[in-house]
N, CA, C and O atoms as a printed pandas DataFrame, in Angstrom:
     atom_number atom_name residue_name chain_id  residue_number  x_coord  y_coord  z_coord
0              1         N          UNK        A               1   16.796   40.883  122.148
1              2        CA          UNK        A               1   17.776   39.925  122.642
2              3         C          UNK        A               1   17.579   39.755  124.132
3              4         O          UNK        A               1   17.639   40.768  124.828
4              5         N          UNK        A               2   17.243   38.031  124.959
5              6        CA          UNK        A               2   17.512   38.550  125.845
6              7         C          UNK        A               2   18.526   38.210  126.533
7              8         O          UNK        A               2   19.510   37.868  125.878
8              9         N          UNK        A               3   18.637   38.186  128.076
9             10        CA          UNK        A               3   19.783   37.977  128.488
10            11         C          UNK        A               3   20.038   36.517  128.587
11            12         O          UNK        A               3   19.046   35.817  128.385
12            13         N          UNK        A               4   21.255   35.849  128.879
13            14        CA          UNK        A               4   20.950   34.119  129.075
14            15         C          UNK        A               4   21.199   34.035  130.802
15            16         O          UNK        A               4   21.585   34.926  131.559
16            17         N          UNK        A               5   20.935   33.042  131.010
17            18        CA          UNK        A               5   20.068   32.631  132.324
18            19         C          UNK        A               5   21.932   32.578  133.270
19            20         O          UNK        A               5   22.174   33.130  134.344
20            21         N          UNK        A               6   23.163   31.565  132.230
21            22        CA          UNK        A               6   23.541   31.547  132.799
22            23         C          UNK        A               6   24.769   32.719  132.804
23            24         O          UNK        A               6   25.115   33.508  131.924
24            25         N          UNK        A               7   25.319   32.468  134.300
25            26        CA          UNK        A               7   26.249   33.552  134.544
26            27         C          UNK        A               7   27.500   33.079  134.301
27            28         O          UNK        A               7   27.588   31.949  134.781
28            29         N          UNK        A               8   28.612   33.460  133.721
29            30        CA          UNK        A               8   29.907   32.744  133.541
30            31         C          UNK        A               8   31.173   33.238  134.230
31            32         O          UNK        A               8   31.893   34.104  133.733
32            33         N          UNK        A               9   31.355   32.776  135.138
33            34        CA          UNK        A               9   32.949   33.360  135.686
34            35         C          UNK        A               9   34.241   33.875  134.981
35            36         O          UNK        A               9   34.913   33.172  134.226
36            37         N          UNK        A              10   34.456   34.859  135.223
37            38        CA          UNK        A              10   35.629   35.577  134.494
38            39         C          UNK        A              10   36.582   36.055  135.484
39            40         O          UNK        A              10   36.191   36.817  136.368
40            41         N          UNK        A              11   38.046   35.603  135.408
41            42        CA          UNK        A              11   39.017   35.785  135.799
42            43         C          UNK        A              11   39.690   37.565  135.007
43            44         O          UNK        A              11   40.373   37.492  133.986
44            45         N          UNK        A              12   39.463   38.598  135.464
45            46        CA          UNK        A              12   39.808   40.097  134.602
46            47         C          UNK        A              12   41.602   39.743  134.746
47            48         O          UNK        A              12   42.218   39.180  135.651
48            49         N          UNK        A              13   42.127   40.408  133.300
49            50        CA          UNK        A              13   43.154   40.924  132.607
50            51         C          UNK        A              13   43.606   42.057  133.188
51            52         O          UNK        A              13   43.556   42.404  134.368
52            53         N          UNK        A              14   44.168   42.739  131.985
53            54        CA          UNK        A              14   44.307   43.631  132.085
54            55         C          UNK        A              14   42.722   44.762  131.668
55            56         O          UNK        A              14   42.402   45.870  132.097
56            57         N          UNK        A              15   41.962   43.699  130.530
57            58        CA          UNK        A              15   41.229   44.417  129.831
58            59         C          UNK        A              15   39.960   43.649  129.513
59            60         O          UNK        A              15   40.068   42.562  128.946
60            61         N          UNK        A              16   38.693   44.160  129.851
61            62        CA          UNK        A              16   37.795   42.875  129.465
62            63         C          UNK        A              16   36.768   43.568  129.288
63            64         O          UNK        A              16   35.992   44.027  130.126
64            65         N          UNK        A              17   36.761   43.691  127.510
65            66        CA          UNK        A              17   35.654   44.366  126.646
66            67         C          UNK        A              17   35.127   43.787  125.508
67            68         O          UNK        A              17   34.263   44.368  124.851
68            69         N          UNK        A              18   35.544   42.737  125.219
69            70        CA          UNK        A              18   35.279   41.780  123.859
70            71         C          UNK        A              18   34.733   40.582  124.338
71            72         O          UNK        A              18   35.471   39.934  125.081
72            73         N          UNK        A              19   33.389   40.034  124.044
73            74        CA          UNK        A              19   33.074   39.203  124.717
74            75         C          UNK        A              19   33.278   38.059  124.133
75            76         O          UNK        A              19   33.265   37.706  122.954
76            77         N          UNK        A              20   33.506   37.422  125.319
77            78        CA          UNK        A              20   33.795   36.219  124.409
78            79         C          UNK        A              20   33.351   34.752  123.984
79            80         O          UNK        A              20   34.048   33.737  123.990
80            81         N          UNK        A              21   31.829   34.911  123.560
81            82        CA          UNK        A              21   30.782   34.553  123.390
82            83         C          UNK        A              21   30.997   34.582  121.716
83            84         O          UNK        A              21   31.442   33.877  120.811
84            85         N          UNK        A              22   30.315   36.005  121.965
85            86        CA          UNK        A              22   30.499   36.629  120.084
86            87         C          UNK        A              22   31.324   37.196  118.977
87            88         O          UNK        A              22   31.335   37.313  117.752
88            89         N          UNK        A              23   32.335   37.625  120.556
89            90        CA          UNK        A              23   33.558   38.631  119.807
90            91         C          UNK        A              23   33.107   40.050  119.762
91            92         O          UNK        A              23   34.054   40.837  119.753
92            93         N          UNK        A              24   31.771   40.667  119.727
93            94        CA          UNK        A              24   31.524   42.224  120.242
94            95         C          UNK        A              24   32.344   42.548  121.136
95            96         O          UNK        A              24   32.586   41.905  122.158
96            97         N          UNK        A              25   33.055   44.075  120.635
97            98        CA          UNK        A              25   33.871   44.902  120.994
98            99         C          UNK        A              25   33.967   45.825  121.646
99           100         O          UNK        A              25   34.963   46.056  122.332
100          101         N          UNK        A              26   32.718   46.733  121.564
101          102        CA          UNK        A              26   32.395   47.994  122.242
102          103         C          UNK        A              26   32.147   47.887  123.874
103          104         O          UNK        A              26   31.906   49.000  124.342
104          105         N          UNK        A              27   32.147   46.683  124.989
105          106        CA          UNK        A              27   32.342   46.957  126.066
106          107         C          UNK        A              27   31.168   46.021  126.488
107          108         O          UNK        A              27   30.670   45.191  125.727
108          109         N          UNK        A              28   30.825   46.208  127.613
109          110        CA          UNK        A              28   29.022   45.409  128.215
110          111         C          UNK        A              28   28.405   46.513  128.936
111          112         O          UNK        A              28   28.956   47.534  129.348
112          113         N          UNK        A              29   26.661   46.017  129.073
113          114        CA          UNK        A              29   25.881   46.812  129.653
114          115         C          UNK        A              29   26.152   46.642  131.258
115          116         O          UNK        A              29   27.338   46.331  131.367
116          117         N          UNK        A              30   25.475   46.725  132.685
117          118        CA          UNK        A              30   25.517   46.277  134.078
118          119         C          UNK        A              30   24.521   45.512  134.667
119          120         O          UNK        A              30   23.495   46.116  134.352
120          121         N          UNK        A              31   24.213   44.594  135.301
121          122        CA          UNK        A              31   22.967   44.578  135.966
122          123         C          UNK        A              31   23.888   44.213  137.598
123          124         O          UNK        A              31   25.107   44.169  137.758
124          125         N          UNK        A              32   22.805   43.996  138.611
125          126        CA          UNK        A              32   23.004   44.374  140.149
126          127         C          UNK        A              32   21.971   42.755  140.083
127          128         O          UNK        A              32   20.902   42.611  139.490
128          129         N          UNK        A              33   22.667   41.803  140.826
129          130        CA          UNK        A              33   21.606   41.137  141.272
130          131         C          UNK        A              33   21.803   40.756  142.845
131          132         O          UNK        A              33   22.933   40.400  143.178
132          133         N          UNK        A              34   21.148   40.787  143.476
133          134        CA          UNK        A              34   21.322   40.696  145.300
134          135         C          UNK        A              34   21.532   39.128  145.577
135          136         O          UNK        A              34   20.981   38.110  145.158
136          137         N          UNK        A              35   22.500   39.375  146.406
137          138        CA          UNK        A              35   22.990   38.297  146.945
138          139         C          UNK        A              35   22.852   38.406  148.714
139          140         O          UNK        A              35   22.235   39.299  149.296
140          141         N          UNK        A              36   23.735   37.038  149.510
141          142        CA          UNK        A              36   23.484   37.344  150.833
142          143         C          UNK        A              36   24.270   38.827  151.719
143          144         O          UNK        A              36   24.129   39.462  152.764
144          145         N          UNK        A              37   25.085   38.809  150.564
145          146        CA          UNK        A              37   26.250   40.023  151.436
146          147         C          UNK        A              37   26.489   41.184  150.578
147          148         O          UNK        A              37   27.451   41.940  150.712
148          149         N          UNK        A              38   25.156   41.347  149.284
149          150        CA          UNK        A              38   25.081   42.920  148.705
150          151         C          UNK        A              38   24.268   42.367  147.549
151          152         O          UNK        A              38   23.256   41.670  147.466
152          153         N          UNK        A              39   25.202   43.018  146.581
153          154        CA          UNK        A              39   25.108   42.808  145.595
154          155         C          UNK        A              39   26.053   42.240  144.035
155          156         O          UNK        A              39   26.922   42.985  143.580
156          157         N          UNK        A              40   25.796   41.124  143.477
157          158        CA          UNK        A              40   26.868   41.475  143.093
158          159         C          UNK        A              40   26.410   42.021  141.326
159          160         O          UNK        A              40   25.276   42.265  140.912
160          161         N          UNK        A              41   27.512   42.078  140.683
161          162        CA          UNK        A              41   27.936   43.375  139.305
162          163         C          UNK        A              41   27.940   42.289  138.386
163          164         O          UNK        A              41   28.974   41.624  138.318
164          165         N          UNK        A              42   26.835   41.946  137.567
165          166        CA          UNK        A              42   27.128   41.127  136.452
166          167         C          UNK        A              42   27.182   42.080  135.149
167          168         O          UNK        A              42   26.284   42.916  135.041
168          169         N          UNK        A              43   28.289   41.998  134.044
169          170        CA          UNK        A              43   28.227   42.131  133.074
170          171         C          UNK        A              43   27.544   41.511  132.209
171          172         O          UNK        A              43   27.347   40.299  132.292
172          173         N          UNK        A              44   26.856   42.619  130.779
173          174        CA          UNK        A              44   25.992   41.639  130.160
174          175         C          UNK        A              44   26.612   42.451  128.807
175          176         O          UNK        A              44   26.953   43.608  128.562
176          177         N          UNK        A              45   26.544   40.853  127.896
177          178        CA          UNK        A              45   26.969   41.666  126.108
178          179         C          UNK        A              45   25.547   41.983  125.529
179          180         O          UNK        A              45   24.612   41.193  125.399
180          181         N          UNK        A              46   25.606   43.740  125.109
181          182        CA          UNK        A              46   24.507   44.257  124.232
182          183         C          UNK        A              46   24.159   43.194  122.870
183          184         O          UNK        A              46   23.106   43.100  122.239
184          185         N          UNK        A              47   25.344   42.513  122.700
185          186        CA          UNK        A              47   25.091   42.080  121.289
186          187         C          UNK        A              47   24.306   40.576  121.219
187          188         O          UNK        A              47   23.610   40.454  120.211
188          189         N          UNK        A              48   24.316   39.435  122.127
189          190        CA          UNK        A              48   24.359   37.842  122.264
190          191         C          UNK        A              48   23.450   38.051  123.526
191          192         O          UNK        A              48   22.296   37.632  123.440
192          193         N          UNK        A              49   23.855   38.660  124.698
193          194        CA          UNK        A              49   23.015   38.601  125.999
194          195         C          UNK        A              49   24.092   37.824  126.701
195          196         O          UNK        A              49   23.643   37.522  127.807
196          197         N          UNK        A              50   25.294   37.375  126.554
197          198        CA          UNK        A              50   26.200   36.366  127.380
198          199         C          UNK        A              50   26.587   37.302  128.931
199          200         O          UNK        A              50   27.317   38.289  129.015
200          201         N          UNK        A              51   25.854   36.628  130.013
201          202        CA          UNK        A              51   26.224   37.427  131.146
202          203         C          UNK        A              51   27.623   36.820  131.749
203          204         O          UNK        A              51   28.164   35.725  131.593
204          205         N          UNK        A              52   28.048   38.190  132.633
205          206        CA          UNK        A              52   29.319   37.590  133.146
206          207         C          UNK        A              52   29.543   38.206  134.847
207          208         O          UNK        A              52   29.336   39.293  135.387
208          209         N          UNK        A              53   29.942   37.203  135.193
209          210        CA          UNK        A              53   30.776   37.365  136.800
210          211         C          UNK        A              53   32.123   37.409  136.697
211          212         O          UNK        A              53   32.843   36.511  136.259
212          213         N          UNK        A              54   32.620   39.008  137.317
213          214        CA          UNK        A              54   33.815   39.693  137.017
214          215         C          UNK        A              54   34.150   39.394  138.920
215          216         O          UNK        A              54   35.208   39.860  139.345
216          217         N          UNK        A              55   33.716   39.040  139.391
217          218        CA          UNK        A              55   34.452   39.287  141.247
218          219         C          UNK        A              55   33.895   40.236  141.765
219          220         O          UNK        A              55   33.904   40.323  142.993
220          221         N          UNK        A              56   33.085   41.469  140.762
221          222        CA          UNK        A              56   33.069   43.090  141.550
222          223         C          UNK        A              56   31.784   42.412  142.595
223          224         O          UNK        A              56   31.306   41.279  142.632
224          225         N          UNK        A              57   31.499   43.616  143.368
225          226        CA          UNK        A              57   30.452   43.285  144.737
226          227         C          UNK        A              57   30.213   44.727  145.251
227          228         O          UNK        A              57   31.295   45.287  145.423
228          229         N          UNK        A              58   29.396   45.332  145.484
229          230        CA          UNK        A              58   28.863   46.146  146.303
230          231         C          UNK        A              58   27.657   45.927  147.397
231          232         O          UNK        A              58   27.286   46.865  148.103
């Protein structure tokens, strides 16, 4: 599976483990991709590949 190209903005809950792409439950994998001011934290679903932008940043 691989990942899809695009990234989708997500506004977090209380709780955000079901994707909502496919409906897989068990949580997402991480990736780090560099930006101008770090990095930022995309979530990715093990199951579809649907990546996501949660706000996080390091």
């Amino acid at each position: 599976m691989k990942a899809s190209q695009d990234i989708a903005k997500i506004q977090l809950t209380e709780e955000f483990r079901i994707c909502p792409k496919c409906g897989y439950e068990l949580g997402f994998h991480s990736s780090f991709q560099r930006d101008e001011n770090g990095y930022r934290i995309i979530l990715i679903c093990p199951e579809c590949g649907a990546r996501y932008d949660v706000g996080w940043r390091m």
